[in-house]
KOLGU-4560 file (N, C-alpha, C; in nm, 3 decimals, padded with zeros to 5 digits):
<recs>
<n_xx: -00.151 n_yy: 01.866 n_zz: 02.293 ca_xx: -00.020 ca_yy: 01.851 ca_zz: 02.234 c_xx: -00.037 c_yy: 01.821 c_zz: 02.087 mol: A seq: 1 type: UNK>
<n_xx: 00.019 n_yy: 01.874 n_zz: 01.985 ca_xx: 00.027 ca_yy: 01.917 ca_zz: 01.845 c_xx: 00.141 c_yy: 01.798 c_zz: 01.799 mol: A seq: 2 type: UNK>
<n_xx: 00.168 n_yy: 01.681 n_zz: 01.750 ca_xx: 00.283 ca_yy: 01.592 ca_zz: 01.736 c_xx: 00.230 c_yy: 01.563 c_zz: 01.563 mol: A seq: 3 type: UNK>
<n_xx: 00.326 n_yy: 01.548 n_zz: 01.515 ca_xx: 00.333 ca_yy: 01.594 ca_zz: 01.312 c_xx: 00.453 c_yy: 01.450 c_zz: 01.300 mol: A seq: 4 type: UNK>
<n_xx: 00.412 n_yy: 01.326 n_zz: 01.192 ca_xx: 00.476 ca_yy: 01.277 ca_zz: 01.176 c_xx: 00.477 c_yy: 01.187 c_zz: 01.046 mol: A seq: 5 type: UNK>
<n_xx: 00.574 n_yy: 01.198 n_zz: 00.984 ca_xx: 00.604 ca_yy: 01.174 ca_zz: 00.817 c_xx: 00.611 c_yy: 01.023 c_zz: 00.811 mol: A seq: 6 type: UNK>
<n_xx: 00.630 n_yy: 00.990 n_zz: 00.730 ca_xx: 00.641 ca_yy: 00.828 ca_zz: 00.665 c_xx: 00.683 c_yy: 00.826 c_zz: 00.522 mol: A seq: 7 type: UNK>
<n_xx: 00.724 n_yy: 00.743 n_zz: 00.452 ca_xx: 00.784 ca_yy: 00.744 ca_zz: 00.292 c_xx: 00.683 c_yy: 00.621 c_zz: 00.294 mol: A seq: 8 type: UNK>
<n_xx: 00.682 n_yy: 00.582 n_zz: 00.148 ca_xx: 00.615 ca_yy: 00.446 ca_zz: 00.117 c_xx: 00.450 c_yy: 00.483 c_zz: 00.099 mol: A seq: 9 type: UNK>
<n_xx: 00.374 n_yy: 00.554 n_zz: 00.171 ca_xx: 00.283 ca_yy: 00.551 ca_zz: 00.194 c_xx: 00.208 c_yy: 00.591 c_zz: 00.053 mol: A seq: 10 type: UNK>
<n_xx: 00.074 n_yy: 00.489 n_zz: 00.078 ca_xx: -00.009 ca_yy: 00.551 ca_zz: -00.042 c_xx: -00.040 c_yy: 00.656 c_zz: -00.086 mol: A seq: 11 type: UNK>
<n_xx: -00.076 n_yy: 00.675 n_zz: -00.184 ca_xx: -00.080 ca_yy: 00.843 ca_zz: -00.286 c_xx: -00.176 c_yy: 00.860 c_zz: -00.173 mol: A seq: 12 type: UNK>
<n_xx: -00.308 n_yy: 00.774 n_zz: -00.162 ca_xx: -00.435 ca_yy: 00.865 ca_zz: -00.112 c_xx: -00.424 c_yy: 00.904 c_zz: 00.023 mol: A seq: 13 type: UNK>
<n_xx: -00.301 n_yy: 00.820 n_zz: 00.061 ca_xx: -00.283 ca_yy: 00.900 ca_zz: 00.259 c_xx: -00.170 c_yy: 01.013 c_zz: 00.287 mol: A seq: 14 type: UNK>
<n_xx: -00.163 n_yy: 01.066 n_zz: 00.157 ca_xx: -00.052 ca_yy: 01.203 ca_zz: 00.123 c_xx: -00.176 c_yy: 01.325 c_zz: 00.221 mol: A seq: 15 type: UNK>
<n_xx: -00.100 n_yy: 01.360 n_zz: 00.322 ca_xx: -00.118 ca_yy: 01.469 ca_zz: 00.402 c_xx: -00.267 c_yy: 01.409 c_zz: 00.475 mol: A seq: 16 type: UNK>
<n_xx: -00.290 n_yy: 01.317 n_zz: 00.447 ca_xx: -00.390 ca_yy: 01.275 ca_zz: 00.547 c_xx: -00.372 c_yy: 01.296 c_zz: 00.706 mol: A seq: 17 type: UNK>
<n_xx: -00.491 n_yy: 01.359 n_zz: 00.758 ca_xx: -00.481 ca_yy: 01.422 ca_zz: 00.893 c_xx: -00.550 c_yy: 01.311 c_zz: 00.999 mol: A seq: 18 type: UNK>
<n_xx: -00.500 n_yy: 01.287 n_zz: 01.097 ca_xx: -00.614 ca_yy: 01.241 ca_zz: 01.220 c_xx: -00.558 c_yy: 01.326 c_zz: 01.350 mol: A seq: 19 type: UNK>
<n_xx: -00.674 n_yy: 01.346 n_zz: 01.429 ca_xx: -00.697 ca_yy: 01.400 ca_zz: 01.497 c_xx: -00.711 c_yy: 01.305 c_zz: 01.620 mol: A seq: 20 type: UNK>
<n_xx: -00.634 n_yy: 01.279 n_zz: 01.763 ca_xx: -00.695 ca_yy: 01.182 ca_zz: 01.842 c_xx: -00.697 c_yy: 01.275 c_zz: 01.957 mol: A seq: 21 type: UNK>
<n_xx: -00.839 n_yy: 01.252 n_zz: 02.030 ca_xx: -00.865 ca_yy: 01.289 ca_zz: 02.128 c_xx: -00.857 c_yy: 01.177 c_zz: 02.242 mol: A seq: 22 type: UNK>
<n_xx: -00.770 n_yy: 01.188 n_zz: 02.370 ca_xx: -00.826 ca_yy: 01.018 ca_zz: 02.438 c_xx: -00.798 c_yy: 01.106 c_zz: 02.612 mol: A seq: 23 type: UNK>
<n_xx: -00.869 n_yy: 01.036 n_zz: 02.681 ca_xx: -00.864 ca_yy: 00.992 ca_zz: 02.812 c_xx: -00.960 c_yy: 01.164 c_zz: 02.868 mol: A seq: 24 type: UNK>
<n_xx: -01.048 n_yy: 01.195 n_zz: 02.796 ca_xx: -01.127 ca_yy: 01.342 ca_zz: 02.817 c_xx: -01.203 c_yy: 01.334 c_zz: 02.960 mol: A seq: 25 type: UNK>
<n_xx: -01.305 n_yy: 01.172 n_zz: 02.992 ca_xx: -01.355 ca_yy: 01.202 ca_zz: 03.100 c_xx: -01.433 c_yy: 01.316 c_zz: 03.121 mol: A seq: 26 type: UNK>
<n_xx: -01.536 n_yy: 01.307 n_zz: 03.056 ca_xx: -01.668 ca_yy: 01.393 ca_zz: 03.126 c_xx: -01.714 c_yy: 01.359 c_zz: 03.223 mol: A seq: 27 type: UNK>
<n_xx: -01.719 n_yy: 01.457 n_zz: 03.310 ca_xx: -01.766 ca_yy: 01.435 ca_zz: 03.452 c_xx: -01.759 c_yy: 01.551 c_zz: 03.531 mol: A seq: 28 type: UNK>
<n_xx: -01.739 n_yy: 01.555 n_zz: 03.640 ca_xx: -01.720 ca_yy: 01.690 ca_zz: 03.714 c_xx: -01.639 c_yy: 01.746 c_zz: 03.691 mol: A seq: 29 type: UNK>
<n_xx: -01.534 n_yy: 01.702 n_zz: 03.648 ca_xx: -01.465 ca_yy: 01.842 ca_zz: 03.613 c_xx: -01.431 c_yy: 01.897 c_zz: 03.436 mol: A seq: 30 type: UNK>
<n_xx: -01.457 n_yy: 01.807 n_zz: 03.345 ca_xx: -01.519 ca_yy: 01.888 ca_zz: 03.245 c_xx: -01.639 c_yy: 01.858 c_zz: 03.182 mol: A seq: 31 type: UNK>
<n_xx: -01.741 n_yy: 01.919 n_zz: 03.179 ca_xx: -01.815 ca_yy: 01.957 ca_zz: 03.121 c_xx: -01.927 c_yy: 01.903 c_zz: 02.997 mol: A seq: 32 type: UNK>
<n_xx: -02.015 n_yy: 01.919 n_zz: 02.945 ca_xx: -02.075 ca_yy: 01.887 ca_zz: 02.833 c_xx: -02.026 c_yy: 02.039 c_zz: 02.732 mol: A seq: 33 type: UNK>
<n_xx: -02.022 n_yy: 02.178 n_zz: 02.782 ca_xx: -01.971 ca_yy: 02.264 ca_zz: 02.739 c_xx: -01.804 c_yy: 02.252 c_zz: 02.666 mol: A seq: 34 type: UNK>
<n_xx: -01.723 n_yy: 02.190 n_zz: 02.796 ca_xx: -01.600 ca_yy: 02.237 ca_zz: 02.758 c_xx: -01.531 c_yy: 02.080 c_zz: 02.653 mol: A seq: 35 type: UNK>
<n_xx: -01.653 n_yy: 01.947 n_zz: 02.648 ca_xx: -01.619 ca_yy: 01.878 ca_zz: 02.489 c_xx: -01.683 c_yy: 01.951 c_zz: 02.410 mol: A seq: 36 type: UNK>
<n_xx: -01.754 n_yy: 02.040 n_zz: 02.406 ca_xx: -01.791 ca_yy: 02.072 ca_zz: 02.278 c_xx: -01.718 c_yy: 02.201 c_zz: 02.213 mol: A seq: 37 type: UNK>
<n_xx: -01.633 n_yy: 02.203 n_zz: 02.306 ca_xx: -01.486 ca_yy: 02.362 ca_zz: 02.285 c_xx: -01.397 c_yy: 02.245 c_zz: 02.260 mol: A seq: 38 type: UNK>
<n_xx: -01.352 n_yy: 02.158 n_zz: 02.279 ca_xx: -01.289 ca_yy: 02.011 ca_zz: 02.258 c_xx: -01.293 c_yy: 02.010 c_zz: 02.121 mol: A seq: 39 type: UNK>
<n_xx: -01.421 n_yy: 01.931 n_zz: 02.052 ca_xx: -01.458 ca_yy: 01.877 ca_zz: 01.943 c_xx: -01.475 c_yy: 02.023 c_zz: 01.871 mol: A seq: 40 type: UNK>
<n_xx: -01.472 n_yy: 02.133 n_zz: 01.898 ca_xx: -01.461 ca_yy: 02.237 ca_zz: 01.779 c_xx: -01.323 c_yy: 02.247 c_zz: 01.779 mol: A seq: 41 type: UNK>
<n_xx: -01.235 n_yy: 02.247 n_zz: 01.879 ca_xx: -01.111 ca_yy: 02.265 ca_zz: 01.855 c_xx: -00.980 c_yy: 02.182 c_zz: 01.745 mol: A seq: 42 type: UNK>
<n_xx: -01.058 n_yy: 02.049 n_zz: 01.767 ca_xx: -00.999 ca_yy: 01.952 ca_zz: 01.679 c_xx: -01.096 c_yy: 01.968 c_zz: 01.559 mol: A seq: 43 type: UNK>
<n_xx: -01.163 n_yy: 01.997 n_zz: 01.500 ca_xx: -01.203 ca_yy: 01.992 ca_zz: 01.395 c_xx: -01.150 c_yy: 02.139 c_zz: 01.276 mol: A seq: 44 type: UNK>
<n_xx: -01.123 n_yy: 02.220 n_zz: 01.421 ca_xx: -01.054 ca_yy: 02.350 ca_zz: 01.309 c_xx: -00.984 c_yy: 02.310 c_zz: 01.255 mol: A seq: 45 type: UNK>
<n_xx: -00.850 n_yy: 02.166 n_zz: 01.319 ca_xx: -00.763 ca_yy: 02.121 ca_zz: 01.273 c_xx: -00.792 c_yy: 02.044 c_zz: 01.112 mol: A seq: 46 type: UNK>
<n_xx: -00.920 n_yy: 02.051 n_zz: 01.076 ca_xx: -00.953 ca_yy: 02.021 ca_zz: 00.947 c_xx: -00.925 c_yy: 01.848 c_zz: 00.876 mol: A seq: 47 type: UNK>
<n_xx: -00.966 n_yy: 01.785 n_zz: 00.997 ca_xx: -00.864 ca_yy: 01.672 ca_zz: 00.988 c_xx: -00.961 c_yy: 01.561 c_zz: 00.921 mol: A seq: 48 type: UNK>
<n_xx: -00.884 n_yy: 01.459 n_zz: 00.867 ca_xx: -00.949 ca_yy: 01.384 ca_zz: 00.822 c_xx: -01.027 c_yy: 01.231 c_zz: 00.856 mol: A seq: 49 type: UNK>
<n_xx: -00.982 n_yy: 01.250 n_zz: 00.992 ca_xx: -01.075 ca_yy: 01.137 ca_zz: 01.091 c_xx: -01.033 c_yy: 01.239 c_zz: 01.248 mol: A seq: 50 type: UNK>
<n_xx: -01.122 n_yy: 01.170 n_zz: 01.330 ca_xx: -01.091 ca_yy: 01.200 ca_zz: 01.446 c_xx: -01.129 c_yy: 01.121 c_zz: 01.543 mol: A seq: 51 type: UNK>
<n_xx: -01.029 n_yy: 01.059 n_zz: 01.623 ca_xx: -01.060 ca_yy: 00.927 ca_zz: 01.736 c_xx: -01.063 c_yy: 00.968 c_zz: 01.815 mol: A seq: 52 type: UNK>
<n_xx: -01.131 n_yy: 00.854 n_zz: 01.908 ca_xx: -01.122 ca_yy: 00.901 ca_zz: 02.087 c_xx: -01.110 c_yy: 00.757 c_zz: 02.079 mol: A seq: 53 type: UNK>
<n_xx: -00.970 n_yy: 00.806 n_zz: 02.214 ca_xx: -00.890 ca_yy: 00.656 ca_zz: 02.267 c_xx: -00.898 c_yy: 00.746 c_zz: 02.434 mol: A seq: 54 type: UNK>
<n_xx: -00.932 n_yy: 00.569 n_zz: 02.533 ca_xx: -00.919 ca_yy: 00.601 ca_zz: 02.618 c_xx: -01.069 c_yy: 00.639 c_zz: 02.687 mol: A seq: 55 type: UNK>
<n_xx: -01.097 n_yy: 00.660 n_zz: 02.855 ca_xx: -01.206 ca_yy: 00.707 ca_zz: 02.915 c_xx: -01.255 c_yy: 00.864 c_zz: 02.829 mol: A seq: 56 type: UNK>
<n_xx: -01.390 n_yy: 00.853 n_zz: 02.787 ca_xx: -01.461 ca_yy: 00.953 ca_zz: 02.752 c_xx: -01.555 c_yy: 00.987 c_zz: 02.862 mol: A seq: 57 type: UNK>
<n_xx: -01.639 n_yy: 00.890 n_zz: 02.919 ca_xx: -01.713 ca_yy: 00.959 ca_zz: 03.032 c_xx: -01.658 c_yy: 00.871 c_zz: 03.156 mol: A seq: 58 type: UNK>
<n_xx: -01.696 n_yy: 00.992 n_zz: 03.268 ca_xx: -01.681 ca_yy: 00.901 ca_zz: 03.397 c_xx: -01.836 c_yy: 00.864 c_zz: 03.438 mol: A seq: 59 type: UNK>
<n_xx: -01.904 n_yy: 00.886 n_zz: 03.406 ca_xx: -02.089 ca_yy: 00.865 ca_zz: 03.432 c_xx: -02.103 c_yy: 00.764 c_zz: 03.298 mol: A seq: 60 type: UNK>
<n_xx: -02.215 n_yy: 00.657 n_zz: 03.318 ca_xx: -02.284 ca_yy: 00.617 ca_zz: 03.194 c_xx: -02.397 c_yy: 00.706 c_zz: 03.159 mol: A seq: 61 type: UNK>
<n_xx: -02.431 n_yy: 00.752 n_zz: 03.219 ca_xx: -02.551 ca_yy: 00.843 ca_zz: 03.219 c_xx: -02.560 c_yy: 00.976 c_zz: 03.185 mol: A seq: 62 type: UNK>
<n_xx: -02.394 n_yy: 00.987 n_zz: 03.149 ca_xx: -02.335 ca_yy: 01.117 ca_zz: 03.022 c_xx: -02.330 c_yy: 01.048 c_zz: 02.880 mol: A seq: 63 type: UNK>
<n_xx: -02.328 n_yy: 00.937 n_zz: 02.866 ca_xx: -02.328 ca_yy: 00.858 ca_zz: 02.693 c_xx: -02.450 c_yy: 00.956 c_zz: 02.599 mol: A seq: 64 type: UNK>
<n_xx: -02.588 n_yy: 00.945 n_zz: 02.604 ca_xx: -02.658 ca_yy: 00.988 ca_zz: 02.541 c_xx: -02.582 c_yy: 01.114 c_zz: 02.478 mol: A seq: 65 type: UNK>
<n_xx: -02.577 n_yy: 01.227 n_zz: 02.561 ca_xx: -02.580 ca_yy: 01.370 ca_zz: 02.537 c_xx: -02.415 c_yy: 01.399 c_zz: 02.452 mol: A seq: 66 type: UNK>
<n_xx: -02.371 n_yy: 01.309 n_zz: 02.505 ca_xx: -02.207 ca_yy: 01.292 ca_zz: 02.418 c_xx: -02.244 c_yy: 01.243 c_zz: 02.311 mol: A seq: 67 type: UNK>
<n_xx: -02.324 n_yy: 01.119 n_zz: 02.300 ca_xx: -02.332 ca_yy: 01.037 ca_zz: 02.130 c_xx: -02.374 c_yy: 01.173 c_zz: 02.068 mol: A seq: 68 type: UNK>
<n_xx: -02.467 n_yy: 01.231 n_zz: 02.089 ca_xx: -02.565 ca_yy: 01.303 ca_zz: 02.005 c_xx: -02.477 c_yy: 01.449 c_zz: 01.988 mol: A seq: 69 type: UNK>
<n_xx: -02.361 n_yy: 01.441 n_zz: 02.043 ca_xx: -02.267 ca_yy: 01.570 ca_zz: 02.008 c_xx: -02.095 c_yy: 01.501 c_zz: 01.884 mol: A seq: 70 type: UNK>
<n_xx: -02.147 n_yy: 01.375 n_zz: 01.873 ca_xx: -02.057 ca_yy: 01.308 ca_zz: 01.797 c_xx: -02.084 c_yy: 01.298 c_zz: 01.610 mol: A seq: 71 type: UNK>
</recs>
């Protein structure tokens, strides 16, 4: 979901400043080490200027490594 939202007041340097949040992805059986990394290219086309993850990223601890090292 694509959600765009304005503010007045705000500092010169956060004029069109982008973030990107990714949250609740859950790697595990049903997606992939493949389909975050179609994820994390997808939000980055968005050209953005941070990008979070809120929320479960893996359902395994034993997916952390191979995720950090794609971060």
């Amino acid at each position: 979901t694509h959600e765009s939202f304005g503010y007045t007041n705000l500092p010169p340097g956060l004029k069109n400043y982008k973030i990107v949040q990714l949250s609740d992805i859950h790697i595990g059986p049903s997606i992939d080490l493949d389909d975050f990394d179609e994820i994390l290219k997808l939000a980055l086309l968005q050209k953005p200027n941070r990008v979070v993850i809120t929320g479960d990223l893996i359902d395994k601890l034993a997916w952390l490594p191979q995720v950090c090292e794609r971060l």
